[in-house]
N, C-alpha and C positions, 0 to 999 in steps of 0.2 A: 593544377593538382597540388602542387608545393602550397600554393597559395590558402587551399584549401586547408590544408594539413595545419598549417602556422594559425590561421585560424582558429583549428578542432582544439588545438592544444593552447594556448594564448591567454589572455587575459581576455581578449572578448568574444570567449569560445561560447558566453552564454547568447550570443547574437543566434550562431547558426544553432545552440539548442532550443531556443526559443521558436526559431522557424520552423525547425522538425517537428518540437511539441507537440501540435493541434495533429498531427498525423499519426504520432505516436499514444498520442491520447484517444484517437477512432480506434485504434488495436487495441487499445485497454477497454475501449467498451466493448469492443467483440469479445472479450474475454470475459469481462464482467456477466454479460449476457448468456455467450455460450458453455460455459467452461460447468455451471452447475446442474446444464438441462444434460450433459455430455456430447453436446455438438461440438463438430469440428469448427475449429477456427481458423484454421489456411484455405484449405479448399471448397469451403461451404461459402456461395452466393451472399451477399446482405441483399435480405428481399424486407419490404412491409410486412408488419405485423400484421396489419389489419386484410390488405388485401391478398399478400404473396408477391406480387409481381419484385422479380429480378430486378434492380437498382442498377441504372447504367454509370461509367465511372463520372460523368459530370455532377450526377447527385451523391459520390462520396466524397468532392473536397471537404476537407472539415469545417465546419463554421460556414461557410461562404455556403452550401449547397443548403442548411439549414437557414440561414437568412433569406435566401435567393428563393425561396419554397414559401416563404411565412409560416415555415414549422409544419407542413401538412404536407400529405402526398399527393405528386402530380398525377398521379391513377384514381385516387379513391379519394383525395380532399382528406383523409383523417389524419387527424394529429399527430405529426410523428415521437412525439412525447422531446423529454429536456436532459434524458437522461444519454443521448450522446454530446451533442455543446455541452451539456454540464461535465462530460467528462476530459473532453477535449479542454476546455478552456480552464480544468483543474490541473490537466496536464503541464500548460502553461504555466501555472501558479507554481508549479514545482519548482520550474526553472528560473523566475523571476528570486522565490525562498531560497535558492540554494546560491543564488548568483550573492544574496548578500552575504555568506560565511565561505564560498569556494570558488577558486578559480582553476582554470586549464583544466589539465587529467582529472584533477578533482573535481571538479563539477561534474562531471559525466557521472563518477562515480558516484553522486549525488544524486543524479537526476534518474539514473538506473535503479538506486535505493529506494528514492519516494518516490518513482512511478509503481514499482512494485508492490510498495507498501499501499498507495491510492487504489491499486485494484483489490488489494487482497482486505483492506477496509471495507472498502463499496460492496463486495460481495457479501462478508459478513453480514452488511446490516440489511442484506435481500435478502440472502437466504442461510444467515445463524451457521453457514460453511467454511473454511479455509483451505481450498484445492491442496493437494500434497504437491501436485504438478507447479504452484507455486512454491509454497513454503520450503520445500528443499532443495531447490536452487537456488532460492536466496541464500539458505544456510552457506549452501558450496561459493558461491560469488565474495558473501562475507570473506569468505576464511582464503578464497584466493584475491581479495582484495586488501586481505593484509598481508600475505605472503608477499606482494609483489609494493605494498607501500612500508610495509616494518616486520620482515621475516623475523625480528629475535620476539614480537610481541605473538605470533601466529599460537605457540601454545599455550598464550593466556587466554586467547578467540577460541581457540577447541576448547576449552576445558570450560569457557563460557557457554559455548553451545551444548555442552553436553548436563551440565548443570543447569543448566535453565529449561532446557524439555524431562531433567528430571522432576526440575521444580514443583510444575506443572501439573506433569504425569502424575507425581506422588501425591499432590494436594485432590485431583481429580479421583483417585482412588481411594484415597479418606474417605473423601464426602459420600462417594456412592455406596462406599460400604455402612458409612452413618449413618444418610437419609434413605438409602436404598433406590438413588434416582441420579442421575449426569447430573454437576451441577458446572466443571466445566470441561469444552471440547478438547481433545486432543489435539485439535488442529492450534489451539492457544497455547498448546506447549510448546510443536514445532516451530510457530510465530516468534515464542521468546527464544527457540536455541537459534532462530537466523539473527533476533537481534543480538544475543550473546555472542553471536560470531562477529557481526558488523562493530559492536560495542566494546566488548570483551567487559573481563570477570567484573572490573570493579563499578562495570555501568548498572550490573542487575538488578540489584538493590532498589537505586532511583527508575530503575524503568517501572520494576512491579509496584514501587510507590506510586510516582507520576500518575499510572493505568489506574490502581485503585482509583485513585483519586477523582478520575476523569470517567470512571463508571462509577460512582457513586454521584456527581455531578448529573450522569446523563439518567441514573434512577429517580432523581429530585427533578429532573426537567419533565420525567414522563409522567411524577405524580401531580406536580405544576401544572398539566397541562390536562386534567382531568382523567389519567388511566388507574387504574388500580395497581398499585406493584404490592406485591408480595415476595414471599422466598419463593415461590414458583414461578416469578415471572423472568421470561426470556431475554436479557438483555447480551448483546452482543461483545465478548469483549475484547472483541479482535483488531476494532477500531480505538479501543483505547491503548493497548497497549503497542498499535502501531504509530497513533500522533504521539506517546510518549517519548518511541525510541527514536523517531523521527527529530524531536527536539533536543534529543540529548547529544544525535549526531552533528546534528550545527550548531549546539552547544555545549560544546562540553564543560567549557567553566561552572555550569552550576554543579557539576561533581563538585567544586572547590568551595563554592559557595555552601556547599550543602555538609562540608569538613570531609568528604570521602578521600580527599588528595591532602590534606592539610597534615 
C-alpha cells in the first residue's frame, strides 16, 4: 500500500495514471453517451446499440475487448463504432500531455482537468451541450484546487470565475437581443468560469483569444471542406475554448510571452 502511495504521488505517478487511463476513459464515454440522452451512468447496464444485448465484463476491458471483437458485436456482428477506443485512448493522451509539464499531485490534478475538459468537448461537438452536472464541478475542483496549492491566489480564481460566466452571459444576451436569436450557449459561459477558476483572472483574456481563434480555424476547416457557413451556422464552441484553457494550463509562459506578466 505504502508502495502504492509513493508511487501516486512521485515522479512516476504518470505510470500508474496511465494504467488507469483507458478505464477511466470507458467512464468518459459513458458519459459522453449517456449524460445528453439523460441516462443514468452508474447503474445502467452497457448493452449494443444495435442489438441490446447486456455486455458481460470480459467485453468491457478497454481497448483489449474492442481489438479482441474486431470492433463488432459478439451477438449481432455489427460495428461497435470507434467512438469508445477513441475515447479511451484520448484518455491516455491526456496523461502522456500532462506528464510533459506535471509531476506527482500535479499530474493528477492535471489529468482530472483534461479528462474533464475531453468529455465536456466530445459532448459539445455531438450534441452543441455542455451538462451543468459537468461544468460546475469543475468550477468547484478549480477553486478547491487552488485553495489547497495557493490559498492567498484563491480570490483571484473566484473572481475569475465569476467574471468569465459574466463574460459570457453578457456577450450571449447582446446578441440575442440584436439578432433576436442564441448566438452563444450558456453552458460556454459556465465552461469559461471553471476555466477562470482553474486559470484565474489574468488567464481570461488569452483564453477567449486562444478559443476565438481556434473557432474561427474550425469555420475555415468546415468551409474548406465543402459546407456552407454563415452567421447562422452552428459551430460548437465548447471545444475551443476547452483546448485553449487546456494549453494555457501546461503553459503558462505564453501569458509572458504574450506581455500579460511582463
Amino acid at each position: 500500500m505504502n508502495g502504492l502511495l509513493a508511487l501516486a504521488s512521485g515522479p512516476h505517478a504518470w505510470i500508474l495514471a496511465a494504467i488507469l487511463a483507458p478505464f477511466i476513459g470507458s467512464f468518459l464515454g459513458v458519459l459522453i453517451t449517456r449524460l445528453p440522452e439523460g441516462r443514468g451512468v452508474v447503474f445502467g447496464r452497457s448493452r449494443c446499440d444495435h442489438c441490446g444485448h447486456a455486455l458481460a465484463p470480459p467485453e468491457l476491458i478497454p481497448l483489449a475487448s474492442f481489438l479482441l471483437s474486431g470492433g463488432r458485436c459478439r451477438y449481432c456482428r455489427e460495428p461497435i463504432g470507434l467512438l469508445a477506443p477513441g475515447v479511451e485512448l484520448a484518455a491516455v493522451a491526456v496523461v502522456g500531455w500532462s506528464a510533459t509539464a506535471m509531476r506527482g499531485a500535479d499530474l493528477w490534478l492535471s489529468c482530472i482537468f483534461g479528462w474533464t475538459l475531453l468529455t465536456l468537448a466530445w459532448i459539445d461537438l455531438r450534441t452543441l451541450t455542455l451538462p451543468d452536472c459537468l461544468t460546475l464541478p469543475l468550477v468547484l475542483t478549480g477553486l478547491g484546487a487552488m485553495a489547497w496549492l495557493n490559498p492567498a491566489d484563491l480570490p483571484n480564481h473566484a473572481l475569475a470565475a465569476a467574471l468569465g460566466y459574466l463574460l459570457l452571459f453578457g456577450t450571449a444576451w447582446v446578441y440575442r437581443v440584436l439578432r433576436g436569436r442564441d448566438g452563444i450557449g450558456l453552458g460556454d459561459a459556465k465552461l469559461l468560469a471553471a476555466l477562470g477558476a482553474w486559470l484565474g483572472l489574468e488567464s481570461l483574456p488569452m483564453v477567449l483569444f486562444v478559443g476565438a481563434c481556434l473557432g474561427l480555424l474550425a469555420a475555415i476547416a468546415l468551409r474548406l471542406s465543402g459546407r456552407e457557413v454563415s452567421a447562422a451556422t452552428a459551430i460548437p464552441f465548447g471545444p475551443c475554448l476547452a483546448l485553449s484553457g487546456w494549453l494555457l494550463w501546461l503553459y503558462p509562459n505564453w501569458l509572458v510571452f504574450a506581455g500579460v506578466n511582463s
